[in-house]
N, C-alpha and C positions, 0 to 999 in steps of 0.2 A: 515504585514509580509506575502511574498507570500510560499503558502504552494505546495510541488508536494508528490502526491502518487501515488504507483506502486506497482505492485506486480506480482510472478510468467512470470519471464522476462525468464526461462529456455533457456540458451543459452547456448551452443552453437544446441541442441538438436531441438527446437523450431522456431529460426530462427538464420541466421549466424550472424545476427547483431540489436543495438535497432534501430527504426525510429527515423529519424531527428529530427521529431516532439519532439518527446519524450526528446530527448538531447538538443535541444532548452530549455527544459522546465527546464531539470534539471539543467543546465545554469544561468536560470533567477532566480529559486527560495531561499528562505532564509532557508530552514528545508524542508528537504524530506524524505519521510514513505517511506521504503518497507517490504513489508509483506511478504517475501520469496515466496522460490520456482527459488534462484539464478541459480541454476545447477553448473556453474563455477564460481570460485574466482578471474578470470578476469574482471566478470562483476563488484563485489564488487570492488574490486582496480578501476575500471573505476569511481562507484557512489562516493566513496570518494575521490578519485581525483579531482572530480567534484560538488562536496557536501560540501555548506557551513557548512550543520551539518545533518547529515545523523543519521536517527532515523529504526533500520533495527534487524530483526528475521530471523531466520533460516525456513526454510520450509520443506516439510515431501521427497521431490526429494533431497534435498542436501545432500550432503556426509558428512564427516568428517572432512575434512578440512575448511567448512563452518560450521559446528557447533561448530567446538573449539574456533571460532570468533565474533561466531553471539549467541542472548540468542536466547532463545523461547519465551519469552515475555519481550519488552523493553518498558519504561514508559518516557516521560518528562511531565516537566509542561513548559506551553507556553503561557506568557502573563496572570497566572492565568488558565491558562485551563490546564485538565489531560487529557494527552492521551496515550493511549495503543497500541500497537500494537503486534499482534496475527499473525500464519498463518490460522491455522483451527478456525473453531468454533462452526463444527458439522451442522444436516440439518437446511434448512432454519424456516422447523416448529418450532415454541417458541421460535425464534434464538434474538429476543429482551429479553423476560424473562430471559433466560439461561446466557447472555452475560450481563445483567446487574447483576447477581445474582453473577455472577464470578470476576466481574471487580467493585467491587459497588463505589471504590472513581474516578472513570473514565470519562469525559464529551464525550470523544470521544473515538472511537475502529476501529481504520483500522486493517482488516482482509482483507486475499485472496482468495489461493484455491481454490475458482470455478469457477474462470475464469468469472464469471457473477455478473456484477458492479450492486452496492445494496448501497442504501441512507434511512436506516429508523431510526425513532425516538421509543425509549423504552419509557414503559408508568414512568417511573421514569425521562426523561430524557437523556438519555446515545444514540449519534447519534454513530450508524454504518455505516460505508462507508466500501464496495468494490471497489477500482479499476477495476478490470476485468485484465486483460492482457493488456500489447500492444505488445503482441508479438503471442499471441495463441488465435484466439477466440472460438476456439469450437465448441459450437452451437449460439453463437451470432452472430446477423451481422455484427458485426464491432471488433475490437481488438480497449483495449477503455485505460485507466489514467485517474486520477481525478486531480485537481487544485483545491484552494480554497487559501483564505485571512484570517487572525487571523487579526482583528482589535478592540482594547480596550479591549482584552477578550472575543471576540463574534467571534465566524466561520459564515466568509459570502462568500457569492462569490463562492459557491461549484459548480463544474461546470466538468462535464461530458465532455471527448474529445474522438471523436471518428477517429481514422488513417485511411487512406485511406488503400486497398488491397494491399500487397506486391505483388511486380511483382515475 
């Protein structure tokens, strides 16, 4: 099962449109995360148009018309694995303790909001993945998404994409 995660795509605000790359991706995949921070409900209506099954939160920029749509925290189970998906989840100090303390029947936690893609393991267990953006980096070098594989119950294949500079 090919997985895509995103988050904090703030459009139209951020940039006028997602990267190719990105829509390539969301294309090919079977179940894709976003951890909010949509801005417009154009871009939702875009992900599920496009989305064999779009697993999606609200984030702390969106309005009202994306929260009456979207939870604050959406869960599936995928192949036997739990996953969560958050927008915030506060600073990065203790950010494995805290999120496994909050999420305890969860194998996995895509969160957003900082714009700065994060792959750790909590001492119970519980992987947190950020995507980062692919549309704002910030102070990163790069505006980044994540891809990964669910096969027999195991997340493999996690894998960091970094977009080239908008012109």
């Amino acid at each position: 099962m090919r997985l895509l995660l995103t988050s904090d795509t703030h459009l139209p605000t951020r940039a006028r449109a997602l990267p190719g790359q990105l829509l390539d991706a969301l294309d090919e995949a079977d179940v894709v995360f976003h951890a909010g921070d949509w801005v417009d409900t154009a871009t939702l209506d875009l992900f599920r148009s496009r989305s064999e099954q779009l697993v999606a939160v609200h984030g702390n920029n969106d309005g009202a018309a994306l929260r009456e749509q979207l939870p604050e925290i959406a869960r599936v189970r995928l192949q036997g694995v739990g996953f969560a998906v958050v927008h915030e989840t506060g600073p990065a100090r203790d950010r494995e303790q805290r999120c496994e303390a909050r999420f305890p029947d969860t194998d996995v936690l895509v969160f957003g909001h900082s714009h700065i893609p994060w792959d750790s393991l909590a001492p119970g267990g519980l992987r947190l993945l950020n995507p980062g953006s692919p549309t704002d980096r910030r102070s990163q070098p790069f505006a980044t998404y994540l891809t990964a594989r669910l096969d027999d119950g195991r997340l493999t294949e996690v894998r960091l994409h970094r977009l080239p500079p908008r012109r």
